[in-house]
VOROPA-400818 format. One line per 8 residues: number of its first residue (from 1); their letters; for each residue x, z, y of N, C-alpha, C. Coordinates in steps of 0.001 Angstrom, whole numbers. Layout:
BEGIN
NUM> A> X:Z:Y:X:Z:Y:X:Z:Y  ...
//
This chain:
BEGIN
1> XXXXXXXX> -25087:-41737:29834:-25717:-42499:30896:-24806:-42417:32121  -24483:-43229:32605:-23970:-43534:33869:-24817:-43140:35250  -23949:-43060:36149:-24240:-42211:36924:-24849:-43010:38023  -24657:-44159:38077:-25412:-45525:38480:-27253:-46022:38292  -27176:-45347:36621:-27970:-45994:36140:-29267:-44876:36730  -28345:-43648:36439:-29313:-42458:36470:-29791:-42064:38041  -29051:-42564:39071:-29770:-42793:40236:-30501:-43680:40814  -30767:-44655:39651:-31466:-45870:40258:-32598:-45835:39221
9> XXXXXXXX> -32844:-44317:38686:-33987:-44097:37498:-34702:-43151:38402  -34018:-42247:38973:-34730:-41212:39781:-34951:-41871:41136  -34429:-43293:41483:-35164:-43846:42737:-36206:-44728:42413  -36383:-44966:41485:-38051:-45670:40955:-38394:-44832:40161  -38519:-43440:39648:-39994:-42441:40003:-40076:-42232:41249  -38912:-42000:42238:-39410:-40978:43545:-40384:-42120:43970  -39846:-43696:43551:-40530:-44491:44893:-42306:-45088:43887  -42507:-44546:42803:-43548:-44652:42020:-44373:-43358:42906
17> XXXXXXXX> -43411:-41969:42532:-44326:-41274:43041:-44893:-41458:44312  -44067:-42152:45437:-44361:-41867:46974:-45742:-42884:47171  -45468:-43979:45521:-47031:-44831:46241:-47930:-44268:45995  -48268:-43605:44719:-49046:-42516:44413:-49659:-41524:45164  -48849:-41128:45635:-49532:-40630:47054:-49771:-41252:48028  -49492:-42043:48274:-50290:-43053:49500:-51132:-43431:49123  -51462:-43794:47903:-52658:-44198:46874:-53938:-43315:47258  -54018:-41701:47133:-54054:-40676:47320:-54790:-40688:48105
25> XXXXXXXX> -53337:-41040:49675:-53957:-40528:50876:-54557:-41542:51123  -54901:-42860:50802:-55954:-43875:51502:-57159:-43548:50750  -57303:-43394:49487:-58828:-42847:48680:-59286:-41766:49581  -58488:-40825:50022:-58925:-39490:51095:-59495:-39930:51995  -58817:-41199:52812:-59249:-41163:54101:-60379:-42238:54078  -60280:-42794:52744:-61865:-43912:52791:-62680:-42680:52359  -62670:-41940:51729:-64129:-41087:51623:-64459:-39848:52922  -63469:-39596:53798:-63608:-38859:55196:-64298:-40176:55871
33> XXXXXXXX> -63994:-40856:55591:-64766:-41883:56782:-65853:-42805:56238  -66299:-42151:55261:-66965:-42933:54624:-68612:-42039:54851  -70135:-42367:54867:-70761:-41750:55282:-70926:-40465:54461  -71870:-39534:55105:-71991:-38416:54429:-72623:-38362:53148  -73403:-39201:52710:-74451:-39298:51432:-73547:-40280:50331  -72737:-41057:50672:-71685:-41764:49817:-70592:-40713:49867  -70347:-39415:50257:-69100:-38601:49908:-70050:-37732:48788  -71317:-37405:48883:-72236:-36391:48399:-72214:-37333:46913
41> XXXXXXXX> -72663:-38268:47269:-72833:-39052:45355:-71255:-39108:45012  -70678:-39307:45590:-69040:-39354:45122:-68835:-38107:43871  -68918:-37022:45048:-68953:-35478:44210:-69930:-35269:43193  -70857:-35941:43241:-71852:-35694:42165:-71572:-36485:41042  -71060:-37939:41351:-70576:-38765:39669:-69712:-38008:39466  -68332:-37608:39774:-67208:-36617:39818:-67948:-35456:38661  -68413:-34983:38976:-68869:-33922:38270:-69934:-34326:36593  -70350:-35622:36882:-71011:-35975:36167:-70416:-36593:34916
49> XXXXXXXX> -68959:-37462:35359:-68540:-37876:34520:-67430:-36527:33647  -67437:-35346:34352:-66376:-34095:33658:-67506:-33571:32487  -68756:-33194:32870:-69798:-32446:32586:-70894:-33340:31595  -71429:-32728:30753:-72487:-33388:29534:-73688:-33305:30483  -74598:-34195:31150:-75748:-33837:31677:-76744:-34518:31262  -76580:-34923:29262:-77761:-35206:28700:-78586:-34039:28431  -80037:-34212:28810:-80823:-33674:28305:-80910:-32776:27124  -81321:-31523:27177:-81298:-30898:25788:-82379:-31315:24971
57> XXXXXXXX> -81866:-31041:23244:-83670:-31360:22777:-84566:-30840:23035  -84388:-29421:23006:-85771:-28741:23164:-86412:-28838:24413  -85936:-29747:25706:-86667:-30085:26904:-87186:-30915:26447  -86490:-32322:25823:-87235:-33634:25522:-88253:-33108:24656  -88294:-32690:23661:-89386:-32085:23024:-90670:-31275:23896  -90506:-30626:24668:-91203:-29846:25308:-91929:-31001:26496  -91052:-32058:26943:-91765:-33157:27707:-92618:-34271:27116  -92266:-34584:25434:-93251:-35105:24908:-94860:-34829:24736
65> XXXXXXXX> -94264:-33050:24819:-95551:-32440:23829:-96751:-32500:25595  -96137:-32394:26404:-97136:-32155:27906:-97575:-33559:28349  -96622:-34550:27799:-97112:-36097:28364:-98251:-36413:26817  -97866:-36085:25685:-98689:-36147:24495:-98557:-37900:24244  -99521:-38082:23053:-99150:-39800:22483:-100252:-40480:23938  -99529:-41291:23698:-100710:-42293:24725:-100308:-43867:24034  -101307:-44541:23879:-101097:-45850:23886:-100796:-47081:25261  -99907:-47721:24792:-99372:-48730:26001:-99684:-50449:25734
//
């Protein structure tokens, strides 16, 4: 590889990476300025989409048995 080629490879990652972080820092600064209850659900899908927060069976089971059959 030429020595041409190979500096004009490491100047489009550096300049990939540098948008990336500007990317970054504008998502940062829309959720600092963004209200307090839209930063709070932010962190909470965040966590929601890492984390399993279906129901276990033995709750759903245990909520059938207290609501019992009812007709609709």
């Amino acid at each position: 590889m030429n020595r041409t080629l190979t500096i004009e490879i490491i100047d489009t990652a550096a300049l990939r990476f540098l948008r990336d972080l500007e990317n970054i820092s504008l998502i940062r600064v829309k959720q600092e300025t963004a209200p307090e209850e839209d930063r709070v659900t932010a962190i909470i899908n965040e966590i929601c989409e890492e984390e399993d927060t279906s129901i276990e069976p033995c709750v759903m089971a245990a909520q059938a048995e207290a609501i019992g059959k009812e007709d609709w």
